[in-house]
Residue frames relative to the residue before (quaternion, step in Angstrom):
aa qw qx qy qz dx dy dz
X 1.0000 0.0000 0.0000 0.0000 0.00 0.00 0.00
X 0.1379 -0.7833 0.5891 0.1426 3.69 -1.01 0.74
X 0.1108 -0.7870 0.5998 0.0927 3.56 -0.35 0.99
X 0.1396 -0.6584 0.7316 0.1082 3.54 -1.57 1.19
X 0.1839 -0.6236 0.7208 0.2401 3.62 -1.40 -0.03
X 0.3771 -0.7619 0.5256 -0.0327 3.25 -1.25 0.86
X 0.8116 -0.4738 0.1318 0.3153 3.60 -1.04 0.40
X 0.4826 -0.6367 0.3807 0.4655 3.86 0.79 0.45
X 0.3108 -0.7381 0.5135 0.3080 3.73 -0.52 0.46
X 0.7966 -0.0811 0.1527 0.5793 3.12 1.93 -1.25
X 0.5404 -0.7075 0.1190 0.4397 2.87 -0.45 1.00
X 0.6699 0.4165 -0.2967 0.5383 3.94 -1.11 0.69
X 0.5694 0.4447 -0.4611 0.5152 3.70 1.32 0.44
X 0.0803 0.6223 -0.7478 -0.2172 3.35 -1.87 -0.93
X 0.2484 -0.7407 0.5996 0.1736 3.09 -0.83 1.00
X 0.0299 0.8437 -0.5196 -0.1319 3.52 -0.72 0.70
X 0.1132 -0.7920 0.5742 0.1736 3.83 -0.74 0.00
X 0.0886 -0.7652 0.6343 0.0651 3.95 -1.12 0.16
X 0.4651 -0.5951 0.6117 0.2353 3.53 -1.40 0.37
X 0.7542 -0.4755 0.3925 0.2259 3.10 -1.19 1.78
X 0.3380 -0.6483 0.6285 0.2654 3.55 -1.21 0.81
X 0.5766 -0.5759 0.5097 0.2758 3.46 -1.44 1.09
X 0.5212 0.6719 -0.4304 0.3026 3.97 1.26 -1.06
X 0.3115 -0.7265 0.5569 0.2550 3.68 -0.93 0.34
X 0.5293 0.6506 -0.2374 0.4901 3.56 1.56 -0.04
X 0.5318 0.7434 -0.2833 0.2902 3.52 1.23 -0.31
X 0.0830 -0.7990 0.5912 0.0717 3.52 -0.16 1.65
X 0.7868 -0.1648 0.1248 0.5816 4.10 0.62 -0.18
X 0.4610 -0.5143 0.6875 0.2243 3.17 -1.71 0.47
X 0.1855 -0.6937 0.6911 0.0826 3.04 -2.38 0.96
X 0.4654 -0.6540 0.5704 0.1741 3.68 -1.02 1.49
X 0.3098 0.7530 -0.5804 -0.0104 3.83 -0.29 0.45
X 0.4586 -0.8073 0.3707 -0.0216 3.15 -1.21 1.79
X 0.3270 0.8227 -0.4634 0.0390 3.99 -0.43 -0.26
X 0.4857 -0.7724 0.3851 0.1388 3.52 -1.43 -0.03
X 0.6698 0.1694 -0.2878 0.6632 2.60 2.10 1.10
X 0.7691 -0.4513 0.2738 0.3604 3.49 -1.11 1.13
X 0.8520 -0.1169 -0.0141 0.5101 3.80 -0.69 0.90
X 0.5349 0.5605 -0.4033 0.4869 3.64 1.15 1.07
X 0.1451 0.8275 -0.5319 0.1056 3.62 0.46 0.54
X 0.7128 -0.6185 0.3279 -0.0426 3.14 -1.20 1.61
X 0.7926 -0.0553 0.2711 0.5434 2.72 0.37 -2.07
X 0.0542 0.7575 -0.6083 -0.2308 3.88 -0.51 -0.16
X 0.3051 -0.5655 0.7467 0.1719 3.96 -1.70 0.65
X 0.2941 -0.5116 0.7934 0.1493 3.41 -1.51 0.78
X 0.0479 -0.7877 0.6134 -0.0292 3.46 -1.19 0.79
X 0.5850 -0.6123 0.4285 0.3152 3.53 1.37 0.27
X 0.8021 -0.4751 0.2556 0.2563 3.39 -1.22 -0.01
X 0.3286 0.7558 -0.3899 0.4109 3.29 1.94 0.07
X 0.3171 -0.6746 0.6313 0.2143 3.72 -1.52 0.45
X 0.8415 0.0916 -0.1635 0.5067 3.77 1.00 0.26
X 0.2863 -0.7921 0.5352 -0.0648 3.27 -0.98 0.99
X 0.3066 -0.6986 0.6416 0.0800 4.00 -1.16 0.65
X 0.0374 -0.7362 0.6658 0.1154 3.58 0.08 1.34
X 0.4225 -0.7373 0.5009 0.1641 4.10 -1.44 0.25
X 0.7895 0.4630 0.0544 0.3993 3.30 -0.60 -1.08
X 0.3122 0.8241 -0.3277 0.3405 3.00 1.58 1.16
X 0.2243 -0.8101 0.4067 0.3579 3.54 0.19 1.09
X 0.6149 -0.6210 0.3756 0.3083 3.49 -0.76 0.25
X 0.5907 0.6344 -0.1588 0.4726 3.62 0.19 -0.17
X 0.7513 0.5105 -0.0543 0.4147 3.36 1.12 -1.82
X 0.0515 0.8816 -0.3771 -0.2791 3.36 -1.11 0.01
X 0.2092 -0.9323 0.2716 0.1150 3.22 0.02 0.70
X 0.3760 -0.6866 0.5644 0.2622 3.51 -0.85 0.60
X 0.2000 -0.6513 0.7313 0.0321 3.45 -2.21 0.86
X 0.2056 0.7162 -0.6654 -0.0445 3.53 -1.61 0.37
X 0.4201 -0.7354 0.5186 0.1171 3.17 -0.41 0.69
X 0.0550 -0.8361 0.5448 -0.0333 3.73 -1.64 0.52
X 0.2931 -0.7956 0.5211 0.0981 3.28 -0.11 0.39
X 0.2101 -0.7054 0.6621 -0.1409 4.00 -1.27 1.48
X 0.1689 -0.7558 0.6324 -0.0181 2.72 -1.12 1.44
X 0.7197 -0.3910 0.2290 0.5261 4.14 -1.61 1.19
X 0.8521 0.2884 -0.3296 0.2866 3.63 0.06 -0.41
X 0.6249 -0.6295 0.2573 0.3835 3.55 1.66 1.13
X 0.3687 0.6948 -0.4391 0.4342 3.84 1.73 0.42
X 0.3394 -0.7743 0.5338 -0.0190 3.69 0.03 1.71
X 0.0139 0.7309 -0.6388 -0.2397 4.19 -0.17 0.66
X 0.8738 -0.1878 0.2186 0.3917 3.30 -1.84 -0.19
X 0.6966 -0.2744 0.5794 0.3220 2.87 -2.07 -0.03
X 0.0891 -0.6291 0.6930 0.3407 3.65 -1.28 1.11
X 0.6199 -0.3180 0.3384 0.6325 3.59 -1.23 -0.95
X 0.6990 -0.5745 0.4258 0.0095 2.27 -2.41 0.72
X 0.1211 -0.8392 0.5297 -0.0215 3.64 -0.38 0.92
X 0.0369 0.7148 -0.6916 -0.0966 3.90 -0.88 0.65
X 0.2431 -0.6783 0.6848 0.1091 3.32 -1.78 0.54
X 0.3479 -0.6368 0.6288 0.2795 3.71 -0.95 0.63
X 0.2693 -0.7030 0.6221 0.2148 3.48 -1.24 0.57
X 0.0738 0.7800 -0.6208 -0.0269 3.88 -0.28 0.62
């Protein structure tokens, strides 16, 4: 999967999006968030979608995203690449 993050819609968003997992097993994708490089906080299940609006961005901050992708029997693959957005 190749994740891009896109233009803030507003401020304290990132809008991110990712290319479909190739797996044929694929029950949804997980947003996982943080505020330093390969340290990620928090993750959001988002279901089966290929892009996602993360919120509640402090301003000021920046934060990194990589997505992953879970197949019916709850088997989680890698890390895609990594993406950081400035909050301004």
């Amino acid at each position: 999967m190749t994740l891009t993050v896109m233009s803030a819609t507003s401020s304290g968003t990132a809008q991110l999006s990712w290319d479909p997992s190739i797996s044929t097993d694929v029950a949804g994708y997980k947003v996982y968030v943080g505020t330093a490089s390969g340290s990620y906080s928090s993750s959001i299940s988002v279901g089966m979608v290929t892009s996602y609006t993360v919120t509640n961005l402090g301003v000021g901050n920046t934060y990194y995203f990589a997505v992953t992708d879970y197949g019916s029997s709850g088997l989680e693959s890698g890390f895609s690449n990594e993406v950081s957005k400035s909050i301004h």
